[in-house]
N, C-alpha and C positions, 0 to 999 in steps of 0.2 A: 583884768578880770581876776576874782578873788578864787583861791584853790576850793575843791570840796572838802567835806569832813576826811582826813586821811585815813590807813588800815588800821589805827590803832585805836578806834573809836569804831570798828566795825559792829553792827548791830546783826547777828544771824538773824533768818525769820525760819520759825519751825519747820522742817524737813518735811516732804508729805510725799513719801515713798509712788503715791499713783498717781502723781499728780505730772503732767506734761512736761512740767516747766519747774525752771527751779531758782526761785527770789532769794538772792543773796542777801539784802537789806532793803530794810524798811522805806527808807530813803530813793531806793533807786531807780528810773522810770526805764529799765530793760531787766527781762528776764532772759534764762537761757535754756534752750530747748533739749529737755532730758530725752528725747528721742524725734525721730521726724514728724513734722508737724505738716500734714496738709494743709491748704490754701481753704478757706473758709471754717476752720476747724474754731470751735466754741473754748475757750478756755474757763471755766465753770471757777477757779479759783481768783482768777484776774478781771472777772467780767468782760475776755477783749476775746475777739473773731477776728483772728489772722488773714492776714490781707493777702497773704502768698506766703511760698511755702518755705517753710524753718527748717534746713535741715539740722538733723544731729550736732549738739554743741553751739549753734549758735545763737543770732539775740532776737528778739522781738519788742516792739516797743509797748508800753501799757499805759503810756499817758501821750498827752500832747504835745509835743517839742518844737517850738519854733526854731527857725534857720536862726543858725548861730548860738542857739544855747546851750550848756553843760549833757552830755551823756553821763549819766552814773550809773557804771557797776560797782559793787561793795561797797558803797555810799562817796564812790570817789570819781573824778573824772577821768574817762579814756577818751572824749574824746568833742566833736560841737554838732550841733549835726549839718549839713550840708543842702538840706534843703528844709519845709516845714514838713515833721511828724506826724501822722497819727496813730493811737491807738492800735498795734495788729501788725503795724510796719515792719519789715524785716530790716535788720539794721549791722550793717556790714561797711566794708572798705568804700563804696561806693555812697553811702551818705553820713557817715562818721568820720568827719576830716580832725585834723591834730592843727588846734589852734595854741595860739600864746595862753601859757598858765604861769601866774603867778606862785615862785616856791619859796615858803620860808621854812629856812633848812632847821633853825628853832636849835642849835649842837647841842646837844647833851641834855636835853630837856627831858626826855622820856627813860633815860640810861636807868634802870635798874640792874645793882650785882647779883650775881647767879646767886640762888638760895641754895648751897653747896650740901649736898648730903656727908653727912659726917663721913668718915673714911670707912670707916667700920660698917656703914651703913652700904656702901658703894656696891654697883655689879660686877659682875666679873667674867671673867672670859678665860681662855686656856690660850696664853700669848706664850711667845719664846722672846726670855728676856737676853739679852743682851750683854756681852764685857760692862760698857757703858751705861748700861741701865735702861736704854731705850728698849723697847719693846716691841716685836714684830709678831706681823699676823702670814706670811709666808716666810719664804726660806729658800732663795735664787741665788744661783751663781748668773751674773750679768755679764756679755760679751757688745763692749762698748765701740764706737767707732768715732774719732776725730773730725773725719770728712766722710763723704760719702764715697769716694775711691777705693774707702775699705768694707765695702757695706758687704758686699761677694762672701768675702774671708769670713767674716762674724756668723753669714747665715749658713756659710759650711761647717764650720764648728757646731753652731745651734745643733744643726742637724744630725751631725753626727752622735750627739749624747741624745741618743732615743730614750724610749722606755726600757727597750732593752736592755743597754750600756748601762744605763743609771737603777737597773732594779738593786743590784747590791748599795743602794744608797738611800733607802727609804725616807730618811729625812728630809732629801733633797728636792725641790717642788719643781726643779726643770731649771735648764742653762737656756739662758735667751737671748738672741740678738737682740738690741735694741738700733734699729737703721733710722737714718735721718739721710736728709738731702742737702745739708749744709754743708760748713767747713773750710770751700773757698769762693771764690767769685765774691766777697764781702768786706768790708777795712775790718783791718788788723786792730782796731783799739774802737772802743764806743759799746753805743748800746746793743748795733745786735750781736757782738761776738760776747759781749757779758751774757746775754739771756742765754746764746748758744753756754755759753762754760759752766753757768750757773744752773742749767738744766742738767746736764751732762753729767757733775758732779752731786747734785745732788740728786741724784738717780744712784749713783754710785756707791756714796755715802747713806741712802736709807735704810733701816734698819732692816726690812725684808730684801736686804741684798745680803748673802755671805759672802761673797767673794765677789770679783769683777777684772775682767781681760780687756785694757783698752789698746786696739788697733787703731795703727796712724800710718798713710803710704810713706810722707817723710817732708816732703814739699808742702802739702797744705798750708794757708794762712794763718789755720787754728793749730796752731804750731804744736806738737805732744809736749815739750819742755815747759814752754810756754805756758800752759794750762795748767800741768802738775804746779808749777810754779806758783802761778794767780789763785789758783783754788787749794792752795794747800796740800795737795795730794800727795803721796809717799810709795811707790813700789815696794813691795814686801812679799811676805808669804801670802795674805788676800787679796792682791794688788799688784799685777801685771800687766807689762806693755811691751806690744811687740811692732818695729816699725818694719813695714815691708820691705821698701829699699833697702834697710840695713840686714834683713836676714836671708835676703834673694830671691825675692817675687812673691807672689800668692801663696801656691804651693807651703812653700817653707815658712810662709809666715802660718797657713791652715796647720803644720803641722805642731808648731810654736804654741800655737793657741790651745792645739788639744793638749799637748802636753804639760803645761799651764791651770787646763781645769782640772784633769788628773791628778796636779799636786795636789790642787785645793779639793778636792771632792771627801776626803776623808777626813778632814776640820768640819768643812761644812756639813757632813751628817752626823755628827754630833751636839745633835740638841734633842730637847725635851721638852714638852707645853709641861706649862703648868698655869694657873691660877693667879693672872694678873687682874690690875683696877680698870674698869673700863673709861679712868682717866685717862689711861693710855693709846685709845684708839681717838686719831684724825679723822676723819671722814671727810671726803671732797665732794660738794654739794652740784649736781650736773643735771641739767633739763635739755631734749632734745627732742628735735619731732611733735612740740607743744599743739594743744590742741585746746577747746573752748572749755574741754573739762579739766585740763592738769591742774589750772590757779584753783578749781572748786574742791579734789580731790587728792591727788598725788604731789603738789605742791606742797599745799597745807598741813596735810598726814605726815611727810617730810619733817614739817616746821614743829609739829609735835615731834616728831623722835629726836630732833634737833637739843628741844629744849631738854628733855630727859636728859638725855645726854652729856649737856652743858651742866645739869645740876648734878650728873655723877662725876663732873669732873675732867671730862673730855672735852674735846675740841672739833668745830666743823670747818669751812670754808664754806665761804657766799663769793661766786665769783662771774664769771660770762661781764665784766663791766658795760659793755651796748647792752647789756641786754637788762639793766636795773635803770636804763637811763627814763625818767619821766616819775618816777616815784625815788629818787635819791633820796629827798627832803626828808622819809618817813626813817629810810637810814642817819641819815646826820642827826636827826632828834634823838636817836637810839647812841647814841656814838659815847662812849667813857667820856672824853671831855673835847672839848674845843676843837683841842689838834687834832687829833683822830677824825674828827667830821671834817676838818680844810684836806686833813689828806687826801679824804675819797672824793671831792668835789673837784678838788687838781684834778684825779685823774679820769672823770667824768670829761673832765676840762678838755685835757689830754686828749682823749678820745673825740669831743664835736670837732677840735681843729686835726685831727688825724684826717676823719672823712669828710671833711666839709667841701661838697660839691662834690662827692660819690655817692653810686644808688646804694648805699647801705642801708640796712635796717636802723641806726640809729636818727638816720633822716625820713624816719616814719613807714617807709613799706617792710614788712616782715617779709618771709619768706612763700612760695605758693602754697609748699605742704602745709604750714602756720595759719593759712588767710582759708585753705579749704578746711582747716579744723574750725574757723569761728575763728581767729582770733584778727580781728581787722586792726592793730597797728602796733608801734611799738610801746606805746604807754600800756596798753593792754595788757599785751605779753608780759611786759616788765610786772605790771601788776600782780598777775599768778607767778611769773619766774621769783620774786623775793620773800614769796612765801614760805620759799623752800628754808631759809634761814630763821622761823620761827619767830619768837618774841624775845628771846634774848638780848643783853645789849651787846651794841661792837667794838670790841676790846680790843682791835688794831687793822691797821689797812698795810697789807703788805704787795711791795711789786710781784712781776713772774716770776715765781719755782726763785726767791728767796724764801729763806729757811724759815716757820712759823717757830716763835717763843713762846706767845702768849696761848693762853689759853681760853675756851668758852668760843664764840661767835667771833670771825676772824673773813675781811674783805681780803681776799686776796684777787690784784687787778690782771683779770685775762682777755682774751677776745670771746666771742659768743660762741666761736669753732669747737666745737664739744671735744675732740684729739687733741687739739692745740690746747685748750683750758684745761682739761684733766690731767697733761702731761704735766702743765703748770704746778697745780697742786699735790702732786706725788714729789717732784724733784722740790715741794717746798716740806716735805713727811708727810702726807696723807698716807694712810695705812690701808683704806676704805674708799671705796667712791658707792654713792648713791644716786641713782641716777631715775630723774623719771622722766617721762613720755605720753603720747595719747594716741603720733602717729604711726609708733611701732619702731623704736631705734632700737641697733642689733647691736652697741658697744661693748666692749670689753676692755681691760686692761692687763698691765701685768708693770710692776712685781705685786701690785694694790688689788687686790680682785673688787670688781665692780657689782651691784646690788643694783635690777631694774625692775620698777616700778609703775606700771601701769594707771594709767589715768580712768581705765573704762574697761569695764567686762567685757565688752564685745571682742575689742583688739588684744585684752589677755587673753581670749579663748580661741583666736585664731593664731594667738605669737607665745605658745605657752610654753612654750622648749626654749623662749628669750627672756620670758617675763618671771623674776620672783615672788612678787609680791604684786595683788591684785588690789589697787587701789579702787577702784569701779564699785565695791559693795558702799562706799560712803553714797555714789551718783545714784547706788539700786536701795539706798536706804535700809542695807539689810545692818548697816555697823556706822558709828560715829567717828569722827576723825581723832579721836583721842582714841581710842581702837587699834583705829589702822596706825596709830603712829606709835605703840606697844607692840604692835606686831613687827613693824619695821624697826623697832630698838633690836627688839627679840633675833632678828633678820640679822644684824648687824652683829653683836655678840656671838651668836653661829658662827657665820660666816668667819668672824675675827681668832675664832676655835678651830677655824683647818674645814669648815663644812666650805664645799664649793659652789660657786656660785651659777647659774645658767651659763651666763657666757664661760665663765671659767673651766666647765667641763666639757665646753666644745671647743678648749682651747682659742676664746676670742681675744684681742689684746696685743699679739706681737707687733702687727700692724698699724697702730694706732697710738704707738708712739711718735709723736709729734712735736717737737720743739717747735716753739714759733716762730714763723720765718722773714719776721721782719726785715730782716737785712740785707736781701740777696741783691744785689746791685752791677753783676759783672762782672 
């Protein structure tokens, strides 16, 4: 069976603010219901009388579908339908099944280079640049840990540099634990003690880190020499390690530590924003909680600040890999050249034989919260999730939390675990996380302050002490998605100026650092 028209060939059909229901394309025989839809209810714009009841978000059918042939949203297929259609049907998990699609991944067919705004022309932001020249949008001292044996000690420390301790230090954005559960029970060499060392360090290593205290009890597998070694690391004046064993328990290693940020406390309040390009801001691209309005609204809106962004010269990450799977094709046609699109399709690859014959979401069932927003499978999802990466082309596919170079639209390969994927993208420099939702996620980060984004008015106006930006006015037709994604640039430049973010001022983020924990074996 041949593919449909892909999203790059999408046709809108004119918005109509009071209208029930809302027609992505021309093409497509489901609409989706801008608000709940009673069982006999007339739809005046689609000529179709619902058969039963549509809740908020989800589909409805407007033509005839015989058993087994194409569903199209945005003129593309999610799905076949599962029994015969009519007219008014509600169309969901239970008669939208995920059949064999033909994909031709087409590399580098669609690639256009970013239209680069002259330099001079670029935005700008109020960044703290860097010895190096990197550019930061916080300002952490980081309190690291090897294994999880030392996890005690770091959040004693944390703790200890209140607000109080640190007011004589106003430059300084807060000393943080970053705890993990890894470190031993794992082999000593392979992939997952690289993802663990490669996270670790490049957490450490980011530009919004000033300084950083790594505890290690002494015994661990993820060895302290060890690591310094393989990642290049250097003890110094911002660069501290204290091993428990060696300094005589907890106690003295808590006291090691504080004494440690104390050195570094007065280097690191010594900085100053000024007026950086907003080439310099990463942003990690993150959906959770998805719901049948994010691909319509907070998705897309995304995908616009995306591109702005790409053409001032920055850099995003597209990443969740299950969660792009079923629209890759539309990625590799985007892809600079050849290579670039076999990378992501490996690790597409990668991925079916990872969970092949487990209930995961890439073997078609989402999640509950996902399936009660409307969203019936994983092509679906994927559908709205890759719109978050706009129309740019993709200028490289990078593994977990390594380091991005490139610049413009950039695959970095994670899991769909929103903690796990965002730690990804910070330990690879994201400076930024963007995150949206429909069914209300409370995320946060740290050293990267995170930006969330609402799918639908409703759930911003019940989660508005989480949500920054109100994606819902595109769903209430009160603004266009090029709007909302000027606003969300807007959002992001703030934000990247020292303004804090929701989660960031309720202190969300210490907890959610998450390396991935592929490896734990015993």
């Amino acid at each position: 069976m041949s593919d449909a028209p892909t999203l790059d060939v999408v046709r809108p059909a004119p918005a109509r603010p009071n209208d029930p229901v809302i027609r992505l394309d021309a093409a497509d025989n489901v609409v989706v219901a801008r608000e709940e839809i009673a069982e006999g209810t007339h739809i005046g714009s689609e000529d179709v009388t619902a058969r039963a009841a549509i809740p908020l978000g989800h589909k409805m059918a407007t033509a005839a579908i015989a058993k087994g042939e194409p569903i199209l949203k945005y003129a593309t297929i999610i799905g076949f339908a599962g029994h015969d259609i009519v007219p008014g049907d509600y169309l969901h998990t239970h008669n939208v099944l995920i059949g064999g699609i033909e994909k031709d991944y087409r590399y580098g067919e669609d690639y256009r280079p970013a239209d680069l705004l002259p330099e001079g022309e670029r935005a700008t932001f109020m960044g703290i640049r860097r010895a190096d020249g990197r550019v930061a949008t916080r300002n952490y001292i980081g309190l690291f840990i090897t294994v999880n044996c030392s996890a005690t000690v770091a959040r004693k420390i944390g703790a200890y540099f209140d607000d109080e301790r640190l007011a004589d230090y106003p430059g300084v954005d807060g000393v943080i634990p970053f705890v993990h559960e890894q470190g031993c029970g794992m082999e000593l060499t392979g992939e997952p003690m690289d993802l663990l060392r490669r996270t670790l360090a490049g957490y450490i290593r980011h530009p919004n880190m000033a300084g950083a205290v790594v505890l290690a009890l002494g015994c661990e597998r993820n060895n302290l020499v060890k690591f310094f070694e393989e990642q290049s690391l250097a003890a110094g004046k911002m660069l501290h390690a204290v091993t428990m064993q060696e300094v005589g328990g907890t106690a003295s290693a808590i006291d090691r530590g504080k004494a440690a940020v104390r050195e570094m406390l007065p280097d690191a309040n010594r900085v100053a924003r000024e007026p950086c390009s907003a080439e310099h801001i990463m942003v990690g691209l993150q959906c959770g909680g998805s719901d049948g309005f994010s691909g319509l609204s907070a998705n897309p809106a995304l995908g616009k600040a995306v591109d702005i962004l790409v053409r001032h010269g920055g850099t995003a990450l597209l990443s969740e890999t299950p969660e792009l799977y079923g629209v890759e094709h539309t990625l590799t046609a985007r892809a600079r050249d050849r290579g670039v699109g076999e990378k992501f399709v490996e690790r597409i690859n990668w991925w079916l034989d990872y969970t092949k014959g487990r209930d995961t979401q890439m073997n078609g069932v989402v999640s509950p919260g996902n399936q009660a927003g409307g969203l019936a499978n994983i092509i679906e999802k994927a559908l709205g999730g890759s719109k978050k990466g706009g129309s740019s082309g993709v200028e490289d596919v990078v593994r977990y939390a390594e380091p991005v170079t490139s610049r413009g639209l950039v695959i970095m390969d994670t899991p769909g675990y929103d903690p796990v994927s965002a730690t990804g993208q910070i330990a690879g420099g994201a400076n930024l996380v963007c995150f949206t939702t429909g069914r209300g996620s409370c995320f946060g980060s740290y050293p990267a302050p995170t930006i969330k984004l609402s799918s639908n008015t409703p759930m911003y106006s019940r989660m508005t002490g989480d949500m920054d930006v109100n994606c819902g006015t595109v769903i209430d037709g009160e603004k266009t998605l090029d709007e909302v994604g000027e606003e969300i640039f807007a959002k992001m430049l703030a934000v990247a100026s020292g303004e804090r973010s929701k989660s960031e001022a309720m202190g969300v983020g210490e907890e959610e650092f998450a390396p991935w924990p592929i490896g734990v074996t015993g």
